[in-house]
C-alpha positions as CSV (number, residue, x, y, z in Angstrom):
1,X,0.0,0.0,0.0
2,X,1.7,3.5,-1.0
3,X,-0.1,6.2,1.0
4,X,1.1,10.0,-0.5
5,X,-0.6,13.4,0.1
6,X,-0.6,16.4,-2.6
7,X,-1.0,20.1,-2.1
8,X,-3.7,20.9,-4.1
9,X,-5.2,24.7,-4.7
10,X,-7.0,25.0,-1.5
11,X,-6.9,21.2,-0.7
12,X,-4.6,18.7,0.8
13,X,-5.8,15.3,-1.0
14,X,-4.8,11.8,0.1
15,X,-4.3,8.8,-2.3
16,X,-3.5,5.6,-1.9
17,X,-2.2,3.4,-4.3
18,X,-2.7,6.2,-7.1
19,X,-6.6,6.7,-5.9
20,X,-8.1,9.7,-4.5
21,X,-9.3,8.9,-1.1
22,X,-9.2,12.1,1.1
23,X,-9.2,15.7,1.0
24,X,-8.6,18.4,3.8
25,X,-9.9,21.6,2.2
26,X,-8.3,24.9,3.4
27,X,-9.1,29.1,2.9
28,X,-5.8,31.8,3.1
29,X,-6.2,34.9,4.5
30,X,-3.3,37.3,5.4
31,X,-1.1,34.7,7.3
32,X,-3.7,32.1,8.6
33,X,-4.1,29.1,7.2
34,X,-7.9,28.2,7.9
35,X,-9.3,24.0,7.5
36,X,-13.1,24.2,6.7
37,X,-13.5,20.0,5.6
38,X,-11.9,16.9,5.8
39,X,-13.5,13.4,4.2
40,X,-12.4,10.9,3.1
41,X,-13.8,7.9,1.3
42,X,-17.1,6.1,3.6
43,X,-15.3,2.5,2.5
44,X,-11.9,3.5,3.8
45,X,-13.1,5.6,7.2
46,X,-11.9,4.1,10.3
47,X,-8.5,3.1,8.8
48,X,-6.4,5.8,10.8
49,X,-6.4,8.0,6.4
50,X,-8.0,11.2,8.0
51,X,-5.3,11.4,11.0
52,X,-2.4,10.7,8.1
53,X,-3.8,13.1,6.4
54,X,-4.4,16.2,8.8
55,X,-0.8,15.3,9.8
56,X,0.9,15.3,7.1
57,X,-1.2,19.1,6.3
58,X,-0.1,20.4,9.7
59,X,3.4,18.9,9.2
60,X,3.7,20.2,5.7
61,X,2.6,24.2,6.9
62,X,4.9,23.7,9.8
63,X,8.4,23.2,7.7
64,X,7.4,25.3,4.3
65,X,5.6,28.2,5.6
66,X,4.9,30.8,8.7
67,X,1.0,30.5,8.4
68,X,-0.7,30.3,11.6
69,X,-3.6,27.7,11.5
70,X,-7.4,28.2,12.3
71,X,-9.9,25.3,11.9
72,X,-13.7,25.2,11.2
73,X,-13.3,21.9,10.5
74,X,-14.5,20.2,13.1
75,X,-12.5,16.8,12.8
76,X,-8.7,19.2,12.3
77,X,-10.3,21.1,15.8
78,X,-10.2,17.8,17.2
79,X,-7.1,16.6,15.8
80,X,-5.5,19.8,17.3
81,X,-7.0,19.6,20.9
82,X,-5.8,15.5,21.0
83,X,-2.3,16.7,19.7
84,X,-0.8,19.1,21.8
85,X,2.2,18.9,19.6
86,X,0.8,20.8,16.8
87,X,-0.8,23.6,19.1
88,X,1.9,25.9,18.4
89,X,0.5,26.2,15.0
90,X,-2.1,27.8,16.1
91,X,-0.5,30.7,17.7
92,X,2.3,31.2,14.8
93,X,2.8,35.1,14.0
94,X,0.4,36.3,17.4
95,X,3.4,38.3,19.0
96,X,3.3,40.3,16.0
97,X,-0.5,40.8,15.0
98,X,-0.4,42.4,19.0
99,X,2.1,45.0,18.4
């Protein structure tokens, strides 16, 4: 099984083994990076694809960019509060906004 994620215009999409099975759609504004949906195929839910594939989003913004993230989606809102790891994300550039 090969397992890749793509940056997309306004998407993150998951495939596996050259299918589309996942998405994580995003909004930009100024310097915030905002989720609004995540899905991914009903046959392959509960197979651990949406975790890989909010990961792999969050991981991605964290090494190639300064956004700050926001999410309206509520499965990356969960994601965020179960992975403290990743909450620094969410408070990327706020020093500066308050100045």
């Amino acid at each position: 099984m090969t397992l890749t994620v793509e940056k997309e215009p306004n998407a993150y999409v998951l495939i596996k083994d050259g299918e589309r099975i996942g998405l994580t759609a995003y909004d930009l504004s100024d310097d915030t990076i905002t989720f609004t949906h995540t899905e991914v195929d009903p046959e392959k839910r509960e197979k651990g694809f949406a975790e890989t594939l909010v990961r792999a989003a969050l991981d991605d913004i964290r090494a190639n960019s300064t956004l700050r993230v926001a999410a309206t989606c509520p499965y990356v809102r969960h994601f965020l509060k179960e992975h403290p790891d990743y909450q620094d994300l969410l408070t990327r550039g706020s020093a500066e906004r308050a100045s």
